[in-house]
C-alpha positions in Angstrom: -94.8 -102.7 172.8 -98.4 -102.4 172.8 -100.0 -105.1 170.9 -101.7 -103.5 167.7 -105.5 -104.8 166.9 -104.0 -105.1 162.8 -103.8 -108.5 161.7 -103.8 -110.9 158.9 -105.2 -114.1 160.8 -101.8 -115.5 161.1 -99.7 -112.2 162.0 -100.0 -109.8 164.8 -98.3 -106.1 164.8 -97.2 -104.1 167.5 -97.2 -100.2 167.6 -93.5 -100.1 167.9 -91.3 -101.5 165.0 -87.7 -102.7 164.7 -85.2 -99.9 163.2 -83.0 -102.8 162.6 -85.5 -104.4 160.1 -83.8 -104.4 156.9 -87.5 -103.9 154.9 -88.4 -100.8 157.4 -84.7 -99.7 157.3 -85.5 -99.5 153.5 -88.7 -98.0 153.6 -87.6 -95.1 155.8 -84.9 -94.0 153.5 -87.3 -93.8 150.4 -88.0 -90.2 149.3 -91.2 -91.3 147.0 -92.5 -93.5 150.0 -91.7 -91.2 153.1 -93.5 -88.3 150.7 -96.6 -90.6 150.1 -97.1 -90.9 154.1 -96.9 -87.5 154.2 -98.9 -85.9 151.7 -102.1 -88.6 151.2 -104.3 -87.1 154.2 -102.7 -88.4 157.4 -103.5 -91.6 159.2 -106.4 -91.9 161.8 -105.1 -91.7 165.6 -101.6 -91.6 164.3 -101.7 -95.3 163.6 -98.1 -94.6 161.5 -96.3 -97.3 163.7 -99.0 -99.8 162.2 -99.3 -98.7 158.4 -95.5 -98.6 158.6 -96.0 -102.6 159.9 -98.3 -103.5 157.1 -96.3 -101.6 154.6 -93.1 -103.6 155.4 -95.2 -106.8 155.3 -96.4 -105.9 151.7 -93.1 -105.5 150.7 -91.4 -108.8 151.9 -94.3 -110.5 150.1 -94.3 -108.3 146.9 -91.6 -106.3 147.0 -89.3 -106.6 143.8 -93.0 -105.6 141.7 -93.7 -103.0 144.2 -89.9 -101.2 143.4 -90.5 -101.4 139.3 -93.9 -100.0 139.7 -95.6 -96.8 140.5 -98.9 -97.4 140.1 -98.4 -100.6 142.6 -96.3 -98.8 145.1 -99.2 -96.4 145.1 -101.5 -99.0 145.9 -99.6 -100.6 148.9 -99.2 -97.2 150.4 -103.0 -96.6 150.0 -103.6 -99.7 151.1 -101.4 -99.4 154.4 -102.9 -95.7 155.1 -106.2 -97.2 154.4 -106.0 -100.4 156.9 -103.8 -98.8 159.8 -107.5 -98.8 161.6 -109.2 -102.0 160.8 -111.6 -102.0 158.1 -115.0 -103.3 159.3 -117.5 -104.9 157.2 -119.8 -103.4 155.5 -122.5 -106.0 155.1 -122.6 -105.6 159.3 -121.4 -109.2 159.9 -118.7 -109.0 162.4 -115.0 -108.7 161.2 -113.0 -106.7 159.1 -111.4 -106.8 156.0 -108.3 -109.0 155.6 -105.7 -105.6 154.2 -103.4 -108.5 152.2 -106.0 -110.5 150.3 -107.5 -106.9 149.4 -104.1 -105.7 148.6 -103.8 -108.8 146.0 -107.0 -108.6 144.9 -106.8 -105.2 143.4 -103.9 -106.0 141.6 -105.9 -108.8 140.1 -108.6 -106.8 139.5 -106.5 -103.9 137.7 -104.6 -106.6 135.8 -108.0 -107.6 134.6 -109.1 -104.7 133.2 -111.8 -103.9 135.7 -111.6 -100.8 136.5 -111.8 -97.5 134.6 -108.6 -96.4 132.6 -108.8 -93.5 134.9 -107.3 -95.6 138.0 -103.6 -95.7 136.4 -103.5 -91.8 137.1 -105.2 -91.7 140.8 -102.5 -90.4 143.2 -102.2 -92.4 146.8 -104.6 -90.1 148.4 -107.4 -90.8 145.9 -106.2 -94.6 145.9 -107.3 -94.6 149.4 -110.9 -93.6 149.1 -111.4 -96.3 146.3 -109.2 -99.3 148.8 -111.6 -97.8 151.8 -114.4 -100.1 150.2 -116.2 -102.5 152.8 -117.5 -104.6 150.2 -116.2 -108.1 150.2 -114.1 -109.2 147.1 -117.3 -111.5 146.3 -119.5 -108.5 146.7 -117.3 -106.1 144.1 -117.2 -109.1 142.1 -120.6 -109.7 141.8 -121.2 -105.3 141.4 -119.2 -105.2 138.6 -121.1 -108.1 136.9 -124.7 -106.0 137.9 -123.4 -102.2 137.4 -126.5 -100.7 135.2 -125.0 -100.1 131.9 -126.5 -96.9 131.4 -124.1 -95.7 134.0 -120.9 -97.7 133.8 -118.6 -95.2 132.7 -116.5 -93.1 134.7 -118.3 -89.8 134.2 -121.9 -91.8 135.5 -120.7 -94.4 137.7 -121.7 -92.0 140.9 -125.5 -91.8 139.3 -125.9 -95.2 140.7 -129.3 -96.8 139.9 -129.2 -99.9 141.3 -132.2 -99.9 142.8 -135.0 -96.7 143.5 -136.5 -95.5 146.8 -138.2 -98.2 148.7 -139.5 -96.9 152.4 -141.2 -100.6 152.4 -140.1 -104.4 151.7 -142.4 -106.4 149.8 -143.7 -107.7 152.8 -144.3 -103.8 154.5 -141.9 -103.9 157.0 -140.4 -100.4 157.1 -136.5 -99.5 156.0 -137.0 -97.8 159.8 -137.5 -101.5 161.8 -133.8 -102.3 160.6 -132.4 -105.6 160.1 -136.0 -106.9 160.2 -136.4 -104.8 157.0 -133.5 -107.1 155.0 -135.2 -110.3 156.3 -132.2 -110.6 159.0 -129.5 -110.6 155.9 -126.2 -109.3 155.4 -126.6 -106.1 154.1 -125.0 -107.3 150.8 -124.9 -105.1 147.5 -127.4 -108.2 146.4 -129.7 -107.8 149.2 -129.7 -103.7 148.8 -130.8 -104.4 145.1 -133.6 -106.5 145.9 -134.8 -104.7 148.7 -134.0 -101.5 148.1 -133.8 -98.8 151.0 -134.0 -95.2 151.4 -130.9 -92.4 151.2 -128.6 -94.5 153.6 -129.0 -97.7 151.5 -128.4 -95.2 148.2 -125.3 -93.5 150.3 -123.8 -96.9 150.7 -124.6 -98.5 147.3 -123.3 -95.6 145.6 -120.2 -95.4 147.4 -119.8 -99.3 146.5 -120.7 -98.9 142.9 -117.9 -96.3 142.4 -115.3 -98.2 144.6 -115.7 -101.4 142.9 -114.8 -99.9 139.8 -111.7 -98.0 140.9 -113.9 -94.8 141.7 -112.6 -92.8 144.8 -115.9 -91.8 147.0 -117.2 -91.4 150.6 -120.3 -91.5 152.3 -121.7 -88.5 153.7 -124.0 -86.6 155.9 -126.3 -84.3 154.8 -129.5 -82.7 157.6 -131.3 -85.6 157.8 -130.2 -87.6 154.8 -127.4 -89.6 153.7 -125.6 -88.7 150.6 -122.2 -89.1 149.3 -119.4 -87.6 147.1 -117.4 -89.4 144.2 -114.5 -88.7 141.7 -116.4 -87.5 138.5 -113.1 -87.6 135.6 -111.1 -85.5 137.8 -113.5 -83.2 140.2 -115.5 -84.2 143.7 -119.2 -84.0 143.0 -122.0 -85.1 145.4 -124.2 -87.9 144.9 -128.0 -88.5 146.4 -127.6 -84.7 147.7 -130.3 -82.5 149.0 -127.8 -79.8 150.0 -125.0 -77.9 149.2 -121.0 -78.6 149.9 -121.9 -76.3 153.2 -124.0 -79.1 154.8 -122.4 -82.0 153.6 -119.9 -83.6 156.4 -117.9 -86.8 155.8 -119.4 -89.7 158.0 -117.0 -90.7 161.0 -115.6 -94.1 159.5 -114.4 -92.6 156.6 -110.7 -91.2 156.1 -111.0 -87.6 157.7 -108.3 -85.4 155.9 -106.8 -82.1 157.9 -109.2 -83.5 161.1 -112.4 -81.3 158.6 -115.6 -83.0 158.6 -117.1 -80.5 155.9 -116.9 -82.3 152.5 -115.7 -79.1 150.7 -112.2 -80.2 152.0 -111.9 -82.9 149.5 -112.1 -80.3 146.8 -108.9 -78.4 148.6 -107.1 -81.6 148.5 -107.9 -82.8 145.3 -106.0 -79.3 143.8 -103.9 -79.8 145.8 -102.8 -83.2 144.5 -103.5 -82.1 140.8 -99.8 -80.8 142.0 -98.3 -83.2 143.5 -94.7 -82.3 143.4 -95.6 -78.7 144.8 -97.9 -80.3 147.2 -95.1 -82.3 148.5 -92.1 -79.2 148.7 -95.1 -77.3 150.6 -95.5 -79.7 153.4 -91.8 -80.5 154.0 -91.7 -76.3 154.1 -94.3 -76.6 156.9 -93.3 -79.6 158.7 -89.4 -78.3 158.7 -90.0 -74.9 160.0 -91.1 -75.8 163.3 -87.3 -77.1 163.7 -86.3 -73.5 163.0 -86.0 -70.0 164.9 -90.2 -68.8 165.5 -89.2 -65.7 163.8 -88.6 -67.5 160.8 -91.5 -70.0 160.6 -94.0 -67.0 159.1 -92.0 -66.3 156.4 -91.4 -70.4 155.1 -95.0 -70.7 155.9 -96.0 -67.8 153.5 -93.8 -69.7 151.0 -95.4 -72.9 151.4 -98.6 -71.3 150.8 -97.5 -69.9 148.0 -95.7 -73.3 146.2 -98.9 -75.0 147.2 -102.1 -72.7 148.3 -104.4 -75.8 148.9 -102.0 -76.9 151.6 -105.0 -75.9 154.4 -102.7 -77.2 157.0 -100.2 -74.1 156.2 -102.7 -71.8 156.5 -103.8 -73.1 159.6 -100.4 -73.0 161.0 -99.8 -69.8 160.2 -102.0 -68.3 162.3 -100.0 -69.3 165.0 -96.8 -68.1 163.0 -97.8 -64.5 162.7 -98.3 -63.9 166.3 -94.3 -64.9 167.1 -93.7 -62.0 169.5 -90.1 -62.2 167.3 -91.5 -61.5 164.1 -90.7 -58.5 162.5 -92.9 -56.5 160.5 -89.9 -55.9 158.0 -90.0 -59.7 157.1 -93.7 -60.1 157.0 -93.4 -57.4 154.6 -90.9 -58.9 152.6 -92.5 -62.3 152.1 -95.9 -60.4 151.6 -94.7 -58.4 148.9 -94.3 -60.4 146.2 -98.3 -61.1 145.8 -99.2 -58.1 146.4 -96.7 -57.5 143.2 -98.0 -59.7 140.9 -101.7 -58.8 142.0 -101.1 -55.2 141.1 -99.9 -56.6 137.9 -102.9 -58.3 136.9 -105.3 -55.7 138.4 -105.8 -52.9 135.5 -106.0 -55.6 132.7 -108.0 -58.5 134.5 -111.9 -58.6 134.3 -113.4 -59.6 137.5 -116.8 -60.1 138.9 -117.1 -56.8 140.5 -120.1 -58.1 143.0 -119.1 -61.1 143.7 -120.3 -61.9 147.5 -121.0 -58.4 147.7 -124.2 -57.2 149.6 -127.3 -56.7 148.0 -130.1 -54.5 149.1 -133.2 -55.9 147.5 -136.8 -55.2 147.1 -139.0 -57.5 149.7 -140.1 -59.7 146.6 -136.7 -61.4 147.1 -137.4 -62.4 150.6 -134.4 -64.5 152.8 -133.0 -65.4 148.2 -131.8 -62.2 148.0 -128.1 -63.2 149.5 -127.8 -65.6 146.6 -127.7 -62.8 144.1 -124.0 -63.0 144.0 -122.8 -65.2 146.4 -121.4 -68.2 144.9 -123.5 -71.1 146.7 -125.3 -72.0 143.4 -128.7 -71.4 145.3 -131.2 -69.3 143.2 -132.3 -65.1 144.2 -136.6 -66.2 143.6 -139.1 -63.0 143.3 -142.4 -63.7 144.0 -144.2 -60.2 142.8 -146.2 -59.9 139.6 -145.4 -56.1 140.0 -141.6 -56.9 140.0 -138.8 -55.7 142.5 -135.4 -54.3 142.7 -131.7 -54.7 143.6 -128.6 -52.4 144.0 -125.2 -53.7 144.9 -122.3 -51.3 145.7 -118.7 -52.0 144.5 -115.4 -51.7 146.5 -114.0 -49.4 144.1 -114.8 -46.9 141.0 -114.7 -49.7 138.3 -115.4 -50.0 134.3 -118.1 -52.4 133.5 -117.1 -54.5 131.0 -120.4 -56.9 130.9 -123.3 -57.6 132.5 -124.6 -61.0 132.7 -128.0 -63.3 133.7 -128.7 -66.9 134.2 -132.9 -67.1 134.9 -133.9 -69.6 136.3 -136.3 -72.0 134.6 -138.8 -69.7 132.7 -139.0 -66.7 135.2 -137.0 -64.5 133.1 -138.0 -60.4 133.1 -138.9 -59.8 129.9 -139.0 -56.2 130.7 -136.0 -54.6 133.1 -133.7 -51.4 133.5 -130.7 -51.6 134.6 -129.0 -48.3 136.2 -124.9 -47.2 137.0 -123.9 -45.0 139.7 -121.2 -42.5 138.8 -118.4 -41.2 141.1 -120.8 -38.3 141.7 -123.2 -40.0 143.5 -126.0 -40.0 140.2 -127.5 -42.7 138.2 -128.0 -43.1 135.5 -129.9 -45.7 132.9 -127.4 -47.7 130.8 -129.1 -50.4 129.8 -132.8 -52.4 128.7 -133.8 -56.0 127.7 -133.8 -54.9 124.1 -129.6 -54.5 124.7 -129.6 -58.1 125.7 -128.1 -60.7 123.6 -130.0 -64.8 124.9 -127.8 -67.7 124.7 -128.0 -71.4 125.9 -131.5 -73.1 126.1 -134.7 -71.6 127.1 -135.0 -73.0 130.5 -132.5 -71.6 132.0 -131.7 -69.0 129.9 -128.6 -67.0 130.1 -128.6 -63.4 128.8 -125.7 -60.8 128.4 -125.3 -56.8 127.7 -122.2 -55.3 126.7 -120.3 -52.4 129.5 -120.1 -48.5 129.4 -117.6 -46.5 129.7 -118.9 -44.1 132.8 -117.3 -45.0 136.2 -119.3 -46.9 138.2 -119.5 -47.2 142.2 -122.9 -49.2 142.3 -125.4 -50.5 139.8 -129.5 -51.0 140.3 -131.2 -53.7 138.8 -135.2 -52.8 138.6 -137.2 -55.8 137.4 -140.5 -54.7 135.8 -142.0 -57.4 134.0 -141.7 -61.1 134.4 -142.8 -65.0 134.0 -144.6 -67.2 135.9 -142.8 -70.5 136.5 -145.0 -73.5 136.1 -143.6 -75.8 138.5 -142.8 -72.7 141.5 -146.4 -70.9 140.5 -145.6 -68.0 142.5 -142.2 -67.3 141.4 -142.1 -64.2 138.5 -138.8 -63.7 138.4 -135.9 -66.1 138.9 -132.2 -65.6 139.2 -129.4 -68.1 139.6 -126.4 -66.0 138.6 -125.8 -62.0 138.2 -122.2 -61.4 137.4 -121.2 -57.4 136.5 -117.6 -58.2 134.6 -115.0 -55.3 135.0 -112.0 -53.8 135.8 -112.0 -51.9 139.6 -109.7 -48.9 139.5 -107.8 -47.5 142.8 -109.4 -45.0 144.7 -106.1 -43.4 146.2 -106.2 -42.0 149.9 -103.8 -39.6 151.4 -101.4 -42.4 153.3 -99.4 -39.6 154.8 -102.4 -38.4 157.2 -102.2 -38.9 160.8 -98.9 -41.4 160.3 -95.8 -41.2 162.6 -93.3 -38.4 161.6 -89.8 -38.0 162.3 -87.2 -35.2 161.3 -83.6 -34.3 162.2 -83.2 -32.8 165.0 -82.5 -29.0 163.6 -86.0 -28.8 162.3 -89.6 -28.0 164.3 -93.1 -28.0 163.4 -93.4 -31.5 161.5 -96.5 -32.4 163.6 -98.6 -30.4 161.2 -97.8 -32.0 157.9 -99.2 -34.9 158.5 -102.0 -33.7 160.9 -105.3 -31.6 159.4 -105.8 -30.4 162.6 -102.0 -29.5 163.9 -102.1 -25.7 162.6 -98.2 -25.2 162.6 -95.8 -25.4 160.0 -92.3 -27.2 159.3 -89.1 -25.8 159.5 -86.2 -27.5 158.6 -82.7 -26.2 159.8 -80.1 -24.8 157.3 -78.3 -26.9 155.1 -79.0 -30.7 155.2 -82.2 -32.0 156.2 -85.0 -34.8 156.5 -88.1 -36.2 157.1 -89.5 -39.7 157.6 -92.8 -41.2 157.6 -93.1 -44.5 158.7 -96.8 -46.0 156.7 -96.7 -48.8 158.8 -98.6 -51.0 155.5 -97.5 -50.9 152.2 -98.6 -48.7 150.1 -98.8 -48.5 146.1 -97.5 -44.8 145.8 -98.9 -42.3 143.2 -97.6 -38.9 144.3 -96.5 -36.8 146.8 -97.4 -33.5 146.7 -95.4 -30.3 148.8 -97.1 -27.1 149.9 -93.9 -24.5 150.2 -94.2 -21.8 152.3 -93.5 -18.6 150.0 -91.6 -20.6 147.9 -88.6 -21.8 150.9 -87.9 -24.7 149.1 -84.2 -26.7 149.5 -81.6 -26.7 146.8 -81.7 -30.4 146.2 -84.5 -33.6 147.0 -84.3 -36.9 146.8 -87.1 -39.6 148.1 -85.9 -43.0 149.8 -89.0 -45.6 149.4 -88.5 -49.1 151.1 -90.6 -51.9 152.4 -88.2 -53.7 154.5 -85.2 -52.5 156.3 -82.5 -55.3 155.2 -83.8 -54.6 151.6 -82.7 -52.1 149.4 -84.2 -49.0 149.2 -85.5 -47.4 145.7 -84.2 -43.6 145.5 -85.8 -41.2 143.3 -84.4 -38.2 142.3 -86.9 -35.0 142.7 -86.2 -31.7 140.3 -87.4 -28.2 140.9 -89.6 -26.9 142.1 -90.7 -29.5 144.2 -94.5 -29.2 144.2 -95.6 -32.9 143.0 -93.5 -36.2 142.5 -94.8 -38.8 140.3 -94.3 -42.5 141.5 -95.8 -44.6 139.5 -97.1 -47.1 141.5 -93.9 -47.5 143.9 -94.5 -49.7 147.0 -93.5 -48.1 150.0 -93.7 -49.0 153.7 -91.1 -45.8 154.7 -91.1 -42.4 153.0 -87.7 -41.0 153.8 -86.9 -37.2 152.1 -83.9 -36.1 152.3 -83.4 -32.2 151.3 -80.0 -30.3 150.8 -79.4 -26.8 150.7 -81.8 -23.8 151.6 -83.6 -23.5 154.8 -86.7 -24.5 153.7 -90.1 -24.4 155.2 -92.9 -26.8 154.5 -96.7 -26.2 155.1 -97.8 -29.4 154.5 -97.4 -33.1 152.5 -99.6 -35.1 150.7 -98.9 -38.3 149.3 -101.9 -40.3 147.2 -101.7 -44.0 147.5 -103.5 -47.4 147.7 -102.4 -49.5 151.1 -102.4 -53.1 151.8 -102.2 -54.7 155.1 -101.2 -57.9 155.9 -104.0 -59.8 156.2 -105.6 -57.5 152.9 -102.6 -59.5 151.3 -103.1 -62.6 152.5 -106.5 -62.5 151.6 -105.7 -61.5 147.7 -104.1 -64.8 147.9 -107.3 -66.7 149.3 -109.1 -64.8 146.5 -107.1 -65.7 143.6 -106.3 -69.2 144.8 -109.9 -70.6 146.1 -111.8 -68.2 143.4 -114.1 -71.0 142.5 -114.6 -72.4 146.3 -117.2 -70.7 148.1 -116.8 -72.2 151.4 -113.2 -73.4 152.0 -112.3 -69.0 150.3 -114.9 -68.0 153.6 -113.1 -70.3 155.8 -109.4 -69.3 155.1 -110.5 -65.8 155.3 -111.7 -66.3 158.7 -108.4 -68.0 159.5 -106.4 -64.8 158.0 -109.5 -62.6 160.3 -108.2 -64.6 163.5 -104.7 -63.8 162.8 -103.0 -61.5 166.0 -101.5 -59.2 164.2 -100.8 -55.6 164.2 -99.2 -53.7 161.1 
């Protein structure tokens, strides 16, 4: 075995362990424990032989507690996670932290009443960020004495305010000579609140501050500056920041869950512990399919995604799933369907932001803001024209507007603006003033709202005429930090029968032309029985299908076979005379079979209106409804679903 650099001064462990140990035997064979391993972030360089070690030595020393007690199971598994790569110190004195005597000193320290009530509830992934601390127990000792008590609750904690910038000592030695700066110290929590420092000395007392009183956080990276994110009652927020969750990276000696730097991950992970049990049934999904049949592994994947849509490490895998040269489309089209479903469910009834991350075309007043007039990076749209400016912004689809909505930012507000719809026919329209708006919240930031109409709308324009100059930005007149147009989109059906692949029985002729505008022949079918099948290749919501007869040959009898997989059963519908247009209601279909009887009828062409839905347009629904309020992991799950090899 290869001797393992963990150790508690007295106790070396190896990489390899002892199956026969009757404390490891007993560990392995514990559901809770086994689950913990697998669904609190990984362990660095697969160190599991070596948390596994620590583990089992926690237990022969606490053991009997440990089995009667979640919350301190919890902590001996965070614990183990946490220390399966040494610890160093964080004072920069050579060493690292002895994983047993911190083990025992949080207990003491919860038994105490030290930390927030908030701790009992933190799962073993968040334990981990809190027993990541390289504070030494005098140091979080001596924090909790000096936490400013303006700030020592569990919704400030992360606000810090031990100390303000300091780019000098008292002396003038600059926070940029190093060591010489702390008078050749340890960098103690003390020593930072004497001397103070710049954003690394604030990344690193901040993370301490919020550690020391059972606080999960991490120290970050942000373009030139150090920052840091903490546990605010139940959500990641950054501290010290400059930037957004886009430029904020976790710093290398912190825990890295899924291998992702980027800092938005934590907020993945944290949903995805806020369901723990579906959390765990998702994983053992994704770990156990790769024991199973490839063709399988998209469909179990898809599942896992569904029981736990935060699982990134499901979505990751399937990518590689999709591409199985011995997938079928039948079965990606089975496990697909379902959202699609409920989607279609909730779309006439369910107000949406209709131009959310949608392009805008804006005047040049906007400059490089005008992006951030509906994206959803929390940056602010800034207008720097006395005369004013404009915007328009197309939707996806003929929608209802339900309500329009501003947040201006600071003072800049347009105290004078028109707002214009698009109809279907291609002409605006005004719908709307400033003397229709109805001012809420306070008057910085003000946010302002005006009710829908009831035209359909395929774009709106925005034209700003009269504004406010800021007093802080002097040459901003108009503001704008959110735009939201609240609505209902409405399907713009497509004929899904053009230009698709055609089959008919083999007593008929002609069917190239009723799928194909510019195939000038017409169908006919042979007497008695006959059929025709079009294969839609995605799955299409189905309105209608409409049948141009030639001089009324039309069969005796009709029927239409709609399916979406093969091995699944198909919905029949029952057609009555004369044959011209079929209702369907919003049928999925991925096969249009029609089967005639009687007659020899002849057929000039077919038309079926319907919405269609590829794979990856499903997959993304799913990213859309799941990561709605999560700019950048939504963009990067989308371009894992655009990667996808895949072919409907």
């Amino acid at each position: 075995a290869v001797v393992s650099t963990q150790s508690t001064g007295e106790k070396e462990f190896t990489t390899d362990f002892d199956l026969d140990d009757e404390t490891l035997k007993w560990i392995l064979s514990n559901r809770d424990i086994l689950e913990m391993f697998m669904t609190s972030g990984g362990v660095r360089d697969n160190r599991y032989a070596d948390a596994l070690n620590i583990l089992a030595e926690i237990f022969r020393q606490d053991g009997q507690a440990i089995k009667t007690d979640p919350l301190r199971l919890r902590i001996a598994v965070a614990t183990a996670l946490t220390h399966s790569k040494p610890v160093t110190n964080g004072d920069r004195t050579p060493g690292t932290i002895d994983w047993m005597a911190r083990y025992r000193a949080f207990l003491r320290w919860h038994d105490e009443g030290k930390f927030y009530p908030d701790f009992d509830e933190l799962t073993t992934w968040h334990l981990r960020y809190v027993i990541a601390t390289r504070l030494s127990d005098e140091e979080i000792e001596w924090t909790l004495e000096h936490t400013p008590e303006q700030n020592n609750n569990p919704s400030r904690i992360g606000y810090g305010g031990l100390f303000g910038y300091n780019r000098n000592n008292v002396d003038g030695v600059s926070v940029f000579s190093g060591a010489a700066f702390y008078y050749y110290q340890p960098i103690t929590m003390k020593v930072l609140s004497e001397v103070g420092g710049v954003c690394g000395s604030k990344s690193v007392a901040g993370t301490g501050l919020c550690r020391a009183h059972g606080v999960p956080a991490a120290r970050c990276s942000q373009p030139s500056h150090a920052a840091y994110i903490w546990y605010q009652t139940g959500e990641w927020v950054i501290g010290n920041s400059i930037a957004n969750w886009d430029k904020t990276w976790i710093q290398g000696w912190e825990h890295i869950t899924w291998g992702q730097r980027n800092a938005y991950y934590f907020r993945a992970m944290n949903e995805a512990q806020k369901n723990i049990e579906g959390y765990r049934l998702s994983e053992k999904m994704r770990i156990a399919c790769k024991l199973t049949d490839s063709e399988h592994r998209f469909q179990i994947l898809e599942d896992a995604t569904t029981v736990c849509p935060y699982n990134i490490a499901a979505w990751v895998d399937l990518e590689d799933a999709i591409k199985d040269a011995k997938l079928s489309k039948d079965t990606v089209r089975r496990a697909l369907l379902p959202t699609l479903l409920s989607f279609r469910k909730r779309k006439n009834t369910e107000v949406s932001d209709l131009v959310k991350e949608k392009e805008a075309i804006a005047s040049e007043c906007f400059g490089d803001t005008s992006s951030y007039l509906t994206d959803s990076t929390g940056q602010t749209a800034l207008c720097r024209d006395e005369k004013g400016g404009s915007f328009e912004i197309a939707f996806d689809k003929p929608s209802t507007v339900k309500e329009v909505h501003f947040q201006w930012w600071r003072i800049s507000k347009a105290s004078k603006y028109n707002i214009y719809a698009m109809s279907v026919q291609g002409k605006y329209e005004l719908v709307r003033t400033q003397d229709e708006e109805r001012k809420e919240g306070h008057w910085i930031d003000p946010h302002c709202y005006l009710d829908g109409w009831d035209m359909e709308t395929i774009k709106i324009k925005v034209e700003l005429i009269k504004g406010f100059k800021d007093n802080w930005k002097k040459d901003v007149y108009f503001g704008i930090k959110t735009f939201e147009v609240m609505g209902i989109p409405h399907d713009a059906p497509i004929d899904v029968f053009k230009d698709k692949s055609i089959a008919t029985n083999k007593e008929s002729s002609g069917e190239e032309g009723l799928v194909d505008s510019n195939y000038p022949s017409v169908w006919t079918g042979g007497f008695g029985d006959n059929w025709i099948e079009i294969d839609l290749r995605e799955i299409c919501i189905m309105k209608n299908i409409a049948f141009s007869w030639e001089d009324d040959e039309i069969p005796d009898e009709m029927e239409l076979i709609l399916s979406v997989a093969e091995d699944e059963k198909p919905e029949v519908v029952r057609v009555n005379k004369p044959f011209k247009e079929v209702s369907l209601e919003d049928r999925p279909a991925s096969n249009v079979r029609i089967e005639m009887g009687g007659g020899q009828p002849v057929l000039n062409k077919i038309k079926a209106a319907g919405v269609c839905y590829g794979a990856k347009d499903i997959l993304k629904i799913k990213v859309a409804e799941s990561y709605k309020k999560y700019y950048w992991l939504r963009t990067d799950i989308n371009n894992v679903v655009d990667r996808m090899v895949y072919q409907d």
